[in-house]
PDB file of N, CA, C and O in Angstrom:
ATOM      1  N   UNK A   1       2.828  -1.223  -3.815  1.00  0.00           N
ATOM      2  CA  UNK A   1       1.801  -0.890  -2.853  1.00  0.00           C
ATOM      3  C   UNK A   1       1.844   0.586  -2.510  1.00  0.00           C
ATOM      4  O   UNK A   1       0.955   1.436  -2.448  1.00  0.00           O
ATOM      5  N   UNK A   2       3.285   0.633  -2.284  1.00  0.00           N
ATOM      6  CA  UNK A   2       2.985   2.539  -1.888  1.00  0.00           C
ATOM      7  C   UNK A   2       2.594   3.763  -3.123  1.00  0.00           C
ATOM      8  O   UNK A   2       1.734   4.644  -3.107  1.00  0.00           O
ATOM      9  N   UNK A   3       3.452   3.455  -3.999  1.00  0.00           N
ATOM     10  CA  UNK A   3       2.966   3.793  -5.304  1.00  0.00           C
ATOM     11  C   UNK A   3       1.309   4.171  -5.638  1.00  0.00           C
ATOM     12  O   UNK A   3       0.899   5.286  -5.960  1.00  0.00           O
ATOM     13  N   UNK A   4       0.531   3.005  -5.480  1.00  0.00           N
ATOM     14  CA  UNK A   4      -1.143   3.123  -5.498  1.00  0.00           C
ATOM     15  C   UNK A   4      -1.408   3.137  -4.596  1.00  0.00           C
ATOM     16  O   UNK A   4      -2.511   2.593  -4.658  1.00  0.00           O
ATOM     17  N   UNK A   5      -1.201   3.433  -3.360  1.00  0.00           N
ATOM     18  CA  UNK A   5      -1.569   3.847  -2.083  1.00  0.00           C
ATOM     19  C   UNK A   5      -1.615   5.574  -1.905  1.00  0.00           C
ATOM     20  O   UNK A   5      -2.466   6.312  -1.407  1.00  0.00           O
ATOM     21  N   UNK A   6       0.086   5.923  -2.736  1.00  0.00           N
ATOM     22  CA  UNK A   6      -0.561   7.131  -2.591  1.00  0.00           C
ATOM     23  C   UNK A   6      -1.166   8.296  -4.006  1.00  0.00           C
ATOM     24  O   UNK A   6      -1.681   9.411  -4.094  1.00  0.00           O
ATOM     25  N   UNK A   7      -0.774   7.356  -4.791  1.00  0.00           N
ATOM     26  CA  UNK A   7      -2.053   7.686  -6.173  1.00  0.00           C
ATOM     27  C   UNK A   7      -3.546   7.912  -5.600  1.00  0.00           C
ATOM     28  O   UNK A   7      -4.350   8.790  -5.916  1.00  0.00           O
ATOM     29  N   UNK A   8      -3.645   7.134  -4.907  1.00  0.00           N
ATOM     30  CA  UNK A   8      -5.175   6.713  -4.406  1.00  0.00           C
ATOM     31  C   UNK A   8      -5.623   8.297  -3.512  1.00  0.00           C
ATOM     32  O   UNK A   8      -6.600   9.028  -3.673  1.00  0.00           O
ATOM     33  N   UNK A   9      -4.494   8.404  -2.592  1.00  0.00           N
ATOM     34  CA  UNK A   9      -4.645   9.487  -1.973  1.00  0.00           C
ATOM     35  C   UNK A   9      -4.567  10.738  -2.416  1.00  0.00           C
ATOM     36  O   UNK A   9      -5.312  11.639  -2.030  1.00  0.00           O
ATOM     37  N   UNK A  10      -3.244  10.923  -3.637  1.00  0.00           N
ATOM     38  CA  UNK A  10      -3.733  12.396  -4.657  1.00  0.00           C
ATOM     39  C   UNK A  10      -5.193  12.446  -5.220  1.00  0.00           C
ATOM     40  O   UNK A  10      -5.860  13.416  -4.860  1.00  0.00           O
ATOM     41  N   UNK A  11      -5.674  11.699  -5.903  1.00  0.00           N
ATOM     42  CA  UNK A  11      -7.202  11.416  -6.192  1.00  0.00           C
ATOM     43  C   UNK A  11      -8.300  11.748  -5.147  1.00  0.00           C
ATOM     44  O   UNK A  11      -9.424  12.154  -5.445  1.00  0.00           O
ATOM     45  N   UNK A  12      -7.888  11.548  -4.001  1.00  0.00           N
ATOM     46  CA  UNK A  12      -9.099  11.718  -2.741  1.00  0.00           C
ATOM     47  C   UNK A  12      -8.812  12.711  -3.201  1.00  0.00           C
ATOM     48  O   UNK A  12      -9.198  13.106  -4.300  1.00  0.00           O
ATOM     49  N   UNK A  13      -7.844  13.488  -2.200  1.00  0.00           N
ATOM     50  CA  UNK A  13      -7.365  14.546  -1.262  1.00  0.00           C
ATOM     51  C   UNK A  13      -7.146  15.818  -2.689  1.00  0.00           C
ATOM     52  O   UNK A  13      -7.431  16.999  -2.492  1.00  0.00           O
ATOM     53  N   UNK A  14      -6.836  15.532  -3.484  1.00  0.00           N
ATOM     54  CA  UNK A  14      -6.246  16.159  -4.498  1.00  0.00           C
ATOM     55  C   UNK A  14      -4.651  16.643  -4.114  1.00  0.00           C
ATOM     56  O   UNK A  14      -4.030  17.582  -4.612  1.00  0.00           O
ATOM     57  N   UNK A  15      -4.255  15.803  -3.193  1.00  0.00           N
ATOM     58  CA  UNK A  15      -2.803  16.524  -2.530  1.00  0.00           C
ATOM     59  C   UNK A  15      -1.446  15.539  -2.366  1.00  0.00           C
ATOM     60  O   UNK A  15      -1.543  14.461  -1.780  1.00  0.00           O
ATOM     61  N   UNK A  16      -0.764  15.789  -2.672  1.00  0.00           N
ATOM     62  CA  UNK A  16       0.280  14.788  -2.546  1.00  0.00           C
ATOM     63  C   UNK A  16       1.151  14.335  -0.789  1.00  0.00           C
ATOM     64  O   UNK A  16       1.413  15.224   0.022  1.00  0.00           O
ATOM     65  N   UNK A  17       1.355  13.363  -0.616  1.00  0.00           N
ATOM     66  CA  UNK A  17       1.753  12.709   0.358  1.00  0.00           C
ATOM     67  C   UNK A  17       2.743  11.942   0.073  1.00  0.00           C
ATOM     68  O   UNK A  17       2.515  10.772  -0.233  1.00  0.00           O
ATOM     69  N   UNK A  18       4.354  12.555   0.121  1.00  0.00           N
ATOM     70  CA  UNK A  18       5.624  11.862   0.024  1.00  0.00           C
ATOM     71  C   UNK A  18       5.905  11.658   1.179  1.00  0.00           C
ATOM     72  O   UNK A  18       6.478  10.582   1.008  1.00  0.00           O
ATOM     73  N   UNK A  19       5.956  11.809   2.106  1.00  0.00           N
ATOM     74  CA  UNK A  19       6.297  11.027   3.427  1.00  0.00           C
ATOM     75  C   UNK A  19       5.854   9.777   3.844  1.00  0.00           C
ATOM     76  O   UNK A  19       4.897   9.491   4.563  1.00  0.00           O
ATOM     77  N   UNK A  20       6.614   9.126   3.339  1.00  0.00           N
ATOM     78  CA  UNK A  20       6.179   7.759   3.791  1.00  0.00           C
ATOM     79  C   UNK A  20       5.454   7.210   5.081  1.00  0.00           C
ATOM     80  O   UNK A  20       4.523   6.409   5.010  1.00  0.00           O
ATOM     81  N   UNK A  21       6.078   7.826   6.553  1.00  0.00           N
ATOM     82  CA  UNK A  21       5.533   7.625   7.426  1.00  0.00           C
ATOM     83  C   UNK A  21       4.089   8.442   7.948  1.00  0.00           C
ATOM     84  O   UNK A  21       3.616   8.411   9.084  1.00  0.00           O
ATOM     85  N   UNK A  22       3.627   9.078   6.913  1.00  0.00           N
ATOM     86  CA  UNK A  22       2.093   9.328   6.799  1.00  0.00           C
ATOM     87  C   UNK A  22       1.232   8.889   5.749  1.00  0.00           C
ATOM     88  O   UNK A  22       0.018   9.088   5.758  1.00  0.00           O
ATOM     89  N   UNK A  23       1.766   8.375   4.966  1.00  0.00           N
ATOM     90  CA  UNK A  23       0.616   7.815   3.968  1.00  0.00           C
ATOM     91  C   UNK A  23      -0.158   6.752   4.376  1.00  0.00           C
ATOM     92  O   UNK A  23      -1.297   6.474   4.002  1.00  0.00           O
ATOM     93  N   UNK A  24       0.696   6.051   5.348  1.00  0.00           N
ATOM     94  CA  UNK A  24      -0.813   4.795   5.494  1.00  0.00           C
ATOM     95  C   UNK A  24      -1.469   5.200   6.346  1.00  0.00           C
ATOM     96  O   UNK A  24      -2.448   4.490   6.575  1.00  0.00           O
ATOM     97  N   UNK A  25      -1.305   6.611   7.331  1.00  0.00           N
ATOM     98  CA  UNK A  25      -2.566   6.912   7.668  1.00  0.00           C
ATOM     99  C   UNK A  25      -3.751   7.596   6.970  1.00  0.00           C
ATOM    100  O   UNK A  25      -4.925   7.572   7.336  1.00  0.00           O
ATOM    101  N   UNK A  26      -3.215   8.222   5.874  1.00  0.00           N
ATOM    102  CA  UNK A  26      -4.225   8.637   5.294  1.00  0.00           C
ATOM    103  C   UNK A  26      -4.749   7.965   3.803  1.00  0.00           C
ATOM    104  O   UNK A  26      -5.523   8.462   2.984  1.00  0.00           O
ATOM    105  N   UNK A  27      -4.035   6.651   3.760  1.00  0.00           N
ATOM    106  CA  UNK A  27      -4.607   5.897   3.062  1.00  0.00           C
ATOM    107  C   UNK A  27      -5.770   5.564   3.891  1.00  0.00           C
ATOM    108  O   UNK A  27      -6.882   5.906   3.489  1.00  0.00           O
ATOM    109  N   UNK A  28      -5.643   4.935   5.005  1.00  0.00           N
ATOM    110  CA  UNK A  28      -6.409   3.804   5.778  1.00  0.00           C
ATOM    111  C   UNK A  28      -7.371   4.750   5.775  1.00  0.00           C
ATOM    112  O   UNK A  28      -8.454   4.168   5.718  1.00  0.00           O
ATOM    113  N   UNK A  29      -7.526   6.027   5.810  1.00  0.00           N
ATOM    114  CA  UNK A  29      -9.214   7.255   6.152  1.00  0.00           C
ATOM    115  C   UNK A  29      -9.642   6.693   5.067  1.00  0.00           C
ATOM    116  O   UNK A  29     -10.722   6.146   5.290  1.00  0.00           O
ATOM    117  N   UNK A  30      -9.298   6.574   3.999  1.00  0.00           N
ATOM    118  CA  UNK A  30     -10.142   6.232   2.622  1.00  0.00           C
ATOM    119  C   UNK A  30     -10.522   4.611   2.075  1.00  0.00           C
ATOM    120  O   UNK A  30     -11.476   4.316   1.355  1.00  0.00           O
ATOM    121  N   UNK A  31      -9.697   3.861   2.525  1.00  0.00           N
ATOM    122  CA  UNK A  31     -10.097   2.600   2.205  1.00  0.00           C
ATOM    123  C   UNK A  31     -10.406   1.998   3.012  1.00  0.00           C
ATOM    124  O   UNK A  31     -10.898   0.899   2.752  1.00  0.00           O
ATOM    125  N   UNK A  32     -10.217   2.581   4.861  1.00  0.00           N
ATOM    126  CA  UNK A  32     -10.042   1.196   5.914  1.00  0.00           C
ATOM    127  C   UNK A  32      -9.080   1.364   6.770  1.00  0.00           C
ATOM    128  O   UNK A  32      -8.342   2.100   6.115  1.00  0.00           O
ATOM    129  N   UNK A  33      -8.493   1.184   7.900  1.00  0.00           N
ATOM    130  CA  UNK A  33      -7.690   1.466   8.975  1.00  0.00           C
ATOM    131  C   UNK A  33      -6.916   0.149   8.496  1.00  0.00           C
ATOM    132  O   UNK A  33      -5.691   0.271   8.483  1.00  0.00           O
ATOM    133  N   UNK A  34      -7.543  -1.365   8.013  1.00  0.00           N
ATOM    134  CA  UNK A  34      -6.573  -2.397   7.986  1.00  0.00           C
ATOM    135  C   UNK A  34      -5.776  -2.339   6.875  1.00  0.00           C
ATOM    136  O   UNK A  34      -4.816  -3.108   6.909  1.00  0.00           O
ATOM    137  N   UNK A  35      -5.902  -1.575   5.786  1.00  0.00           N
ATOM    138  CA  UNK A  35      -5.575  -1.675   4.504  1.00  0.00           C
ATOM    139  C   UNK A  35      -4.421  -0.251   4.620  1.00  0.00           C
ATOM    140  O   UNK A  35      -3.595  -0.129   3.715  1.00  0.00           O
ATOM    141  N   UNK A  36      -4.441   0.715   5.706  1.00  0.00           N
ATOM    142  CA  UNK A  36      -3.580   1.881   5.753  1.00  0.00           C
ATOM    143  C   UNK A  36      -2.445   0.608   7.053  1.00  0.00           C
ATOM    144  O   UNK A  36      -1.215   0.545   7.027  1.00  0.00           O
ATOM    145  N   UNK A  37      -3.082   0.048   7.713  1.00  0.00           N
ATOM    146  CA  UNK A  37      -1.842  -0.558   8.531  1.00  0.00           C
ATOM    147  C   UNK A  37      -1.299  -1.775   7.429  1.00  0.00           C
ATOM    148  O   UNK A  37      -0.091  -1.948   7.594  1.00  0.00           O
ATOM    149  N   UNK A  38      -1.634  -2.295   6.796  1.00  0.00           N
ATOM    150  CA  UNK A  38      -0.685  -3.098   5.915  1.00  0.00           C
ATOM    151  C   UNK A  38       0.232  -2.088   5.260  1.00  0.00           C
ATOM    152  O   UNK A  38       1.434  -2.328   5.379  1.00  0.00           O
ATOM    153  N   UNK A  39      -0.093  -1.068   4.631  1.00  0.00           N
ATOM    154  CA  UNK A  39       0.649  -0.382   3.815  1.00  0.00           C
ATOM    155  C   UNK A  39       2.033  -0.127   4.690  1.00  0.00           C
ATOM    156  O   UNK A  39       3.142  -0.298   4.183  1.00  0.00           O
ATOM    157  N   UNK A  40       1.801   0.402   6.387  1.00  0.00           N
ATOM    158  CA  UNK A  40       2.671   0.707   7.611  1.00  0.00           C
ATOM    159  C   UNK A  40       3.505  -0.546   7.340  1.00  0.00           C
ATOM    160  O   UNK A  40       4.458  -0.344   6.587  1.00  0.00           O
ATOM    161  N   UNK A  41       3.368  -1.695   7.753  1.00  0.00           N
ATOM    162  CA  UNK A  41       3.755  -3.276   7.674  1.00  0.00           C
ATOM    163  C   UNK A  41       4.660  -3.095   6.876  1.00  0.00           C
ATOM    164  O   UNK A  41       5.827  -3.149   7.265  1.00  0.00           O
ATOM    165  N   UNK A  42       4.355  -2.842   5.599  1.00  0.00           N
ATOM    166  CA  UNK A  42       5.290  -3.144   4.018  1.00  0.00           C
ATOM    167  C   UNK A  42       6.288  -2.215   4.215  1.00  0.00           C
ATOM    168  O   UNK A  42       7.420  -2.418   3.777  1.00  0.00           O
ATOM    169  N   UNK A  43       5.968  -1.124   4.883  1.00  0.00           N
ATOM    170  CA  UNK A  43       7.150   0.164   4.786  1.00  0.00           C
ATOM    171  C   UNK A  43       7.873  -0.420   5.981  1.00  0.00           C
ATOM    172  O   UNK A  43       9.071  -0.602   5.763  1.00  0.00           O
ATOM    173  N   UNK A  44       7.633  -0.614   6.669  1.00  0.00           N
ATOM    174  CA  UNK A  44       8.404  -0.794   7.715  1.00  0.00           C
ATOM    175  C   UNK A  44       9.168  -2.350   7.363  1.00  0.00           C
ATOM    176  O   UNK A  44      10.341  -2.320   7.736  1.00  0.00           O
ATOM    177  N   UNK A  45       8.874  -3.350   6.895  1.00  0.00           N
ATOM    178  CA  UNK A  45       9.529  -4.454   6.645  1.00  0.00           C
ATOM    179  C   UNK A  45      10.506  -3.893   5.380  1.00  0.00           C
ATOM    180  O   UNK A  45      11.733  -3.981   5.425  1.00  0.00           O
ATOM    181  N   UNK A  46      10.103  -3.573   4.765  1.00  0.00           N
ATOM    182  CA  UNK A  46      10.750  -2.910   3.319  1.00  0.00           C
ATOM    183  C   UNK A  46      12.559  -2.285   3.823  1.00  0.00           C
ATOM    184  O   UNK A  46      13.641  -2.685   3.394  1.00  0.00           O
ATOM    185  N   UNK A  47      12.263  -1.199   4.865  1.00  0.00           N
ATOM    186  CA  UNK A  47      13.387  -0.782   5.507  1.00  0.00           C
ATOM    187  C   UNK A  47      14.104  -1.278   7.014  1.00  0.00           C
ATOM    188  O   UNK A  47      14.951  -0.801   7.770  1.00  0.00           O
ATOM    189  N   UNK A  48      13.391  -2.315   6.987  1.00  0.00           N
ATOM    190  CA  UNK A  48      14.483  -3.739   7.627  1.00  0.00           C
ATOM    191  C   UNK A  48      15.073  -3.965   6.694  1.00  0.00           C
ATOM    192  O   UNK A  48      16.216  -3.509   6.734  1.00  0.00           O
ATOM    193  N   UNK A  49      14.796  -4.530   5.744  1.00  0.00           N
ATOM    194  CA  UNK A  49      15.426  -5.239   4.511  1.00  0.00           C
ATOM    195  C   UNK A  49      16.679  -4.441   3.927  1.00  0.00           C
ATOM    196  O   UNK A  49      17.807  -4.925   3.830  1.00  0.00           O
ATOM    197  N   UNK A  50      16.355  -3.286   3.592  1.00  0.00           N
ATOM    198  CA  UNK A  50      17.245  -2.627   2.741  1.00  0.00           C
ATOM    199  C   UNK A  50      18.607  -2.237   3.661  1.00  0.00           C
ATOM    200  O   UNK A  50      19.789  -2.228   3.318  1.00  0.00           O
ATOM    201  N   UNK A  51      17.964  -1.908   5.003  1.00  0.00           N
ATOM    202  CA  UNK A  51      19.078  -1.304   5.713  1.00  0.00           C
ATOM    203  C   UNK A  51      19.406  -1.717   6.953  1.00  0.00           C
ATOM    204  O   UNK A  51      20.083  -1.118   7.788  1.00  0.00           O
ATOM    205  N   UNK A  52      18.687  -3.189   7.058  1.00  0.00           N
ATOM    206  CA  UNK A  52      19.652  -4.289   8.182  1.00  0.00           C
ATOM    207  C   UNK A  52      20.587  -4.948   7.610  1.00  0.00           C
ATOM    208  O   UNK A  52      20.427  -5.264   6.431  1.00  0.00           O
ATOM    209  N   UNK A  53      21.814  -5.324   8.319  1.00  0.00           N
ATOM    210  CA  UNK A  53      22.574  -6.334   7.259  1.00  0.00           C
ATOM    211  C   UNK A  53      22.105  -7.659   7.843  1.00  0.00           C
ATOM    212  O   UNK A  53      22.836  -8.467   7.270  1.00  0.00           O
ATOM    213  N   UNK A  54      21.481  -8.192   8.475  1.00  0.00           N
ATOM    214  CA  UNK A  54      20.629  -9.730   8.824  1.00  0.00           C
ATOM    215  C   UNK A  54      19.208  -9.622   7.987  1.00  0.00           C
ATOM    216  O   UNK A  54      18.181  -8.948   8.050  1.00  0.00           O
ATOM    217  N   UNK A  55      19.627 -10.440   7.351  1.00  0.00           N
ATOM    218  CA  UNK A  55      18.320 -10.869   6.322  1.00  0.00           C
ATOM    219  C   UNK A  55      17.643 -12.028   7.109  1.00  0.00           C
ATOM    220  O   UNK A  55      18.166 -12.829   7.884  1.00  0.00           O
ATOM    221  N   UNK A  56      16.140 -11.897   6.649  1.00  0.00           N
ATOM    222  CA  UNK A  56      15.468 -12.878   7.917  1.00  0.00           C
ATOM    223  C   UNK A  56      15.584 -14.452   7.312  1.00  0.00           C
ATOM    224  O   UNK A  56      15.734 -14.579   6.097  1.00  0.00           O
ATOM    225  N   UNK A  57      15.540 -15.190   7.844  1.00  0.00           N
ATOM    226  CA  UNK A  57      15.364 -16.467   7.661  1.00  0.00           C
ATOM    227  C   UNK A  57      14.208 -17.103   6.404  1.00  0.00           C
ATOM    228  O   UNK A  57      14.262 -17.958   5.519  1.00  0.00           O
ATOM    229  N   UNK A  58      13.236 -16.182   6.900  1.00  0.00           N
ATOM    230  CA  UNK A  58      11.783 -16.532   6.306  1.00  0.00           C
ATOM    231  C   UNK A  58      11.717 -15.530   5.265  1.00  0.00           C
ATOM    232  O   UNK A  58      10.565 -15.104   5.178  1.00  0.00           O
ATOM    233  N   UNK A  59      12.419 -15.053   4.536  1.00  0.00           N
ATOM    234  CA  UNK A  59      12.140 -14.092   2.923  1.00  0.00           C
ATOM    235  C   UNK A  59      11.128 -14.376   2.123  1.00  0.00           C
ATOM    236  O   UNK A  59      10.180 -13.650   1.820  1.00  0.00           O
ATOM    237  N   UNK A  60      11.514 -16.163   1.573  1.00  0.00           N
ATOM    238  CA  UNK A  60      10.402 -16.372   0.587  1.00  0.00           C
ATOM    239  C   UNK A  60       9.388 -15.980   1.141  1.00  0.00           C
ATOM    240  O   UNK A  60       8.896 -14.975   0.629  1.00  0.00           O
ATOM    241  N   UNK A  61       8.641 -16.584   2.407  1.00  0.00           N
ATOM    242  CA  UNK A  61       7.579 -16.372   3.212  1.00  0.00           C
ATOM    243  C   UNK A  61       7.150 -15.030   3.125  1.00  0.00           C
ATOM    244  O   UNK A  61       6.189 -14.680   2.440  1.00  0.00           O
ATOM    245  N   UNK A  62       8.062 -14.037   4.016  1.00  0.00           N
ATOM    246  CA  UNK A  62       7.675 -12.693   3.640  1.00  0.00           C
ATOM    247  C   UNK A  62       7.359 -12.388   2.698  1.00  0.00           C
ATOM    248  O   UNK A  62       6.442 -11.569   2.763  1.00  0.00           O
ATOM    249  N   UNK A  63       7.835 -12.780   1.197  1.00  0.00           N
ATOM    250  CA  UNK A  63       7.979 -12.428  -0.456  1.00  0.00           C
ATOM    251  C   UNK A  63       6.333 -12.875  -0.736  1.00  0.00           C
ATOM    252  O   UNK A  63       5.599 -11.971  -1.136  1.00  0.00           O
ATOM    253  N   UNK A  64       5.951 -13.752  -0.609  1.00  0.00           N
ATOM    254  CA  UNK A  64       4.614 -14.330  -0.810  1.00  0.00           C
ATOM    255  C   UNK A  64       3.577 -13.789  -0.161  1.00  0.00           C
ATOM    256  O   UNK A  64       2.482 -13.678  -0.714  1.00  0.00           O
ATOM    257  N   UNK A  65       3.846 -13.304   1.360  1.00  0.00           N
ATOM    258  CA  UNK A  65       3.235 -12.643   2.101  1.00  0.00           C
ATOM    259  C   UNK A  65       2.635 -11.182   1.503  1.00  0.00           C
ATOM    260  O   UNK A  65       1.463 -10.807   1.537  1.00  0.00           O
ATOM    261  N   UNK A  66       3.688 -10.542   0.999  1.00  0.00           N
ATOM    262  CA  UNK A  66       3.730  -8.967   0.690  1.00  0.00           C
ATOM    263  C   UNK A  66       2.750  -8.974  -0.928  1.00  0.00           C
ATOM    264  O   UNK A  66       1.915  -8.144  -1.287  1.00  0.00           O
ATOM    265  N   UNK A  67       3.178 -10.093  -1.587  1.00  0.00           N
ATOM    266  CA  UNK A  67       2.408 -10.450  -2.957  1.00  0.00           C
ATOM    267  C   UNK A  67       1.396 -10.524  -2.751  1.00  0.00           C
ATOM    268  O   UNK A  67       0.819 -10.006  -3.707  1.00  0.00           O
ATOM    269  N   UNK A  68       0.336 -11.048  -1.680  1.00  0.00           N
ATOM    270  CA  UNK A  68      -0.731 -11.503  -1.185  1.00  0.00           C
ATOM    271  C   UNK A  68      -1.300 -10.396  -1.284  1.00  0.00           C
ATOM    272  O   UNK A  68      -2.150 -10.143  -2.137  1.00  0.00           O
ATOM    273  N   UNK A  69      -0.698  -9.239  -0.005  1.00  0.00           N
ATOM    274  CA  UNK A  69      -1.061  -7.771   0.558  1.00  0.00           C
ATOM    275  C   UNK A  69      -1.295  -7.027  -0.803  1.00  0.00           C
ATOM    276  O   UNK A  69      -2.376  -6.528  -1.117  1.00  0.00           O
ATOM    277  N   UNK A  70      -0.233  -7.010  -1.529  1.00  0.00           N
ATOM    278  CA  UNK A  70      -0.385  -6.252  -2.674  1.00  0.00           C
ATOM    279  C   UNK A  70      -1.716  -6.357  -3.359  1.00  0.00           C
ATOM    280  O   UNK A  70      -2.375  -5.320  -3.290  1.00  0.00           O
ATOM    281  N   UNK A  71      -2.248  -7.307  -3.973  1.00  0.00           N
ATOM    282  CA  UNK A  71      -3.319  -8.225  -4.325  1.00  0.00           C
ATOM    283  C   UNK A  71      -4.383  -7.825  -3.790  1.00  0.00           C
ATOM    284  O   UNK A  71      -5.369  -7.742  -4.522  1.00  0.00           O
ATOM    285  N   UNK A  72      -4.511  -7.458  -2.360  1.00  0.00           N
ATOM    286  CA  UNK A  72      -5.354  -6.877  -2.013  1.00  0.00           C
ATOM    287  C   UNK A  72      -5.891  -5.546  -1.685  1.00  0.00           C
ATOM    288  O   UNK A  72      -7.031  -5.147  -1.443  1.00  0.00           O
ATOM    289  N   UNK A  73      -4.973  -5.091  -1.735  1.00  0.00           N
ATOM    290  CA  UNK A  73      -4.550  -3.630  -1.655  1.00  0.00           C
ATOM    291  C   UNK A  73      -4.703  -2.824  -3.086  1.00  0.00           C
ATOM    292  O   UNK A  73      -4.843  -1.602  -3.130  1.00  0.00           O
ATOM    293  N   UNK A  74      -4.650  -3.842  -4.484  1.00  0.00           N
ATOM    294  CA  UNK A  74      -4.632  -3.397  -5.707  1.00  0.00           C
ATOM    295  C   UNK A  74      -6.730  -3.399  -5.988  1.00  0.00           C
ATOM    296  O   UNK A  74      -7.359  -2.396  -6.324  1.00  0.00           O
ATOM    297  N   UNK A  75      -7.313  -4.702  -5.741  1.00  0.00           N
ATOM    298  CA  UNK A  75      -8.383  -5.005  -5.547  1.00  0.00           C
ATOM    299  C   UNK A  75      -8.978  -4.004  -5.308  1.00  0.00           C
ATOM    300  O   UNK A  75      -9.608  -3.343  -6.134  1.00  0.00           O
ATOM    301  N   UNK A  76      -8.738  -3.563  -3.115  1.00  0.00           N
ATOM    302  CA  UNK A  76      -9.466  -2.495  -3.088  1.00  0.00           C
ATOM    303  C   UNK A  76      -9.622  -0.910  -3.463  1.00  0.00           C
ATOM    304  O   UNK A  76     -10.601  -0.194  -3.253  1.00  0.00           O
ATOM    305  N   UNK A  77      -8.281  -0.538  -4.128  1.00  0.00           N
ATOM    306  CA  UNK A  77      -8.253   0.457  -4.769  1.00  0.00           C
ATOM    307  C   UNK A  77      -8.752   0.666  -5.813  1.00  0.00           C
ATOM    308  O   UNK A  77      -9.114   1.801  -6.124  1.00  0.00           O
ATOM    309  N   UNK A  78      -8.912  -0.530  -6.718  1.00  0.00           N
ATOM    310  CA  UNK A  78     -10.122  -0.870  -7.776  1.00  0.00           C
ATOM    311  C   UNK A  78     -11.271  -0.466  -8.259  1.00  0.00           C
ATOM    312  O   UNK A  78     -11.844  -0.082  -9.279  1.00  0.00           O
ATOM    313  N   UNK A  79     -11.490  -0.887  -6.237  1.00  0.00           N
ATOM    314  CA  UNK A  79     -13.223  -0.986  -6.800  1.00  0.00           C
ATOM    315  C   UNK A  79     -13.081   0.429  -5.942  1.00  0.00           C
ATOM    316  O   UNK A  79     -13.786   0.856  -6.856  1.00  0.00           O
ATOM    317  N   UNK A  80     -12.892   1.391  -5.212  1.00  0.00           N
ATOM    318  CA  UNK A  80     -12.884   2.372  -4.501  1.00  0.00           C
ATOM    319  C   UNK A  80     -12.805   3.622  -5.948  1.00  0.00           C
ATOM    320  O   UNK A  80     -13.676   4.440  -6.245  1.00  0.00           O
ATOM    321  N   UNK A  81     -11.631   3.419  -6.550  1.00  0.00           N
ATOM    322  CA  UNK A  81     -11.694   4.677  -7.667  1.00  0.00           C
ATOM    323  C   UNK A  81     -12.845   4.159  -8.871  1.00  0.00           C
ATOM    324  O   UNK A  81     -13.604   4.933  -9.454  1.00  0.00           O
ATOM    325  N   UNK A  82     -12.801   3.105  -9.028  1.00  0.00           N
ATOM    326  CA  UNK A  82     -14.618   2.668  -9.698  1.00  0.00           C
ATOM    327  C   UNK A  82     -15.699   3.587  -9.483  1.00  0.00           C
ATOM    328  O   UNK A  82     -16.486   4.108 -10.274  1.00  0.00           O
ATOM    329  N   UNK A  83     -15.545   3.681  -8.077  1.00  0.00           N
ATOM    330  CA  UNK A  83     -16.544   3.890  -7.451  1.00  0.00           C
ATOM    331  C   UNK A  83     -16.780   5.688  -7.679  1.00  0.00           C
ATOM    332  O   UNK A  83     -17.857   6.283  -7.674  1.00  0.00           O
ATOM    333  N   UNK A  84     -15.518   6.220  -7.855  1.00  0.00           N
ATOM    334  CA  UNK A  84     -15.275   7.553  -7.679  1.00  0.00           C
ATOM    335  C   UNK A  84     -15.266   8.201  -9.305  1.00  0.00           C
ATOM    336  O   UNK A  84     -14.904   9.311  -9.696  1.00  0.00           O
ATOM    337  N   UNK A  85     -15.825   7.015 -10.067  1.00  0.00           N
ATOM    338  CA  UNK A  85     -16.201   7.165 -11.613  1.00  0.00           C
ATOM    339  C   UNK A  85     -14.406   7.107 -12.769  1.00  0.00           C
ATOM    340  O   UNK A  85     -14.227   7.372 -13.958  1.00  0.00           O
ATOM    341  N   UNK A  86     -13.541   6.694 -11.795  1.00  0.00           N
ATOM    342  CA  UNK A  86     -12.078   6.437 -12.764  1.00  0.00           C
ATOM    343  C   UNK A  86     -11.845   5.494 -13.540  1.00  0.00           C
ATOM    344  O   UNK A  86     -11.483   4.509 -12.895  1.00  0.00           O
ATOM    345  N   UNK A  87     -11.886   5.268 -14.897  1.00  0.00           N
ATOM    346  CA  UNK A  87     -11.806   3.993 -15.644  1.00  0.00           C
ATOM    347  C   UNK A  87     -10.699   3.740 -15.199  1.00  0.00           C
ATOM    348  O   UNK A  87      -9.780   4.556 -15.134  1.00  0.00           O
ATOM    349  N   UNK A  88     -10.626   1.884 -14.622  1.00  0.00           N
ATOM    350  CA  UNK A  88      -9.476   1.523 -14.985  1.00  0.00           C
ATOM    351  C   UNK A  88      -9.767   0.137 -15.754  1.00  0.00           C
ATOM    352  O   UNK A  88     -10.873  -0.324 -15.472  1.00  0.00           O
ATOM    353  N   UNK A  89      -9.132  -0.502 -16.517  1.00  0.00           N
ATOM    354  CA  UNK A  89      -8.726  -1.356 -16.995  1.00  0.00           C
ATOM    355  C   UNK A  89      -8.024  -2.578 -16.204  1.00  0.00           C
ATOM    356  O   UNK A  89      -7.070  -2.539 -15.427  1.00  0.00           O
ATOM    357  N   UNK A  90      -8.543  -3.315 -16.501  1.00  0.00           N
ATOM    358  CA  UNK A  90      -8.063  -4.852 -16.084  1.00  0.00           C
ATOM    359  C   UNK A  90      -7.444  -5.140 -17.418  1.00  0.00           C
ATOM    360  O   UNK A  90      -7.884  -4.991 -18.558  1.00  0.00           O
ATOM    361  N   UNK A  91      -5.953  -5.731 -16.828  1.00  0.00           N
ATOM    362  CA  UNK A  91      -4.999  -6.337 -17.472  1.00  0.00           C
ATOM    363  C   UNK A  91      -4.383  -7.567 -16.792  1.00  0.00           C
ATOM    364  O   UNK A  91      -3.476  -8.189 -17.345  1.00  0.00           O
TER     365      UNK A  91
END
């Protein structure tokens, strides 16, 4: 997700955005405010995970959850650089 989140955003902006704790805002200017706060969500659950030592109860859940987000998040980046004349390919 962050990966094509901020692909998406070199392509707008023509500028790169490695700081994690700004890319989903300036994802969300380009696709949507809900689609830049999921991206927030994933980063922020992402580094619970890695660097709590209590793992949550509900993983799979989360795991399926984040697959979902992704899914949609891949979708609307899709049709958004479509739109901006970028071939992509469905595989």
């Amino acid at each position: 997700m962050y990966h094509l989140a901020r692909a998406t955003v070199f392509h707008t902006f023509r500028r790169d955005i490695d700081a994690h704790d700004r890319l989903p805002e300036a994802f969300g200017q380009i696709v949507g405010t809900s689609f830049g706060e999921k991206v927030e969500k994933w980063r922020e659950i992402r580094n619970d995970l890695e660097y709590s030592p209590y793992t949550p109860t509900d993983i799979v859940t989360i795991c399926f959850e984040s697959m979902s987000d992704a899914q949609e998040i891949l979708t609307i980046c899709k049709q958004y650089l479509k739109g901006r004349g970028v071939d992509i390919e469905d595989s």
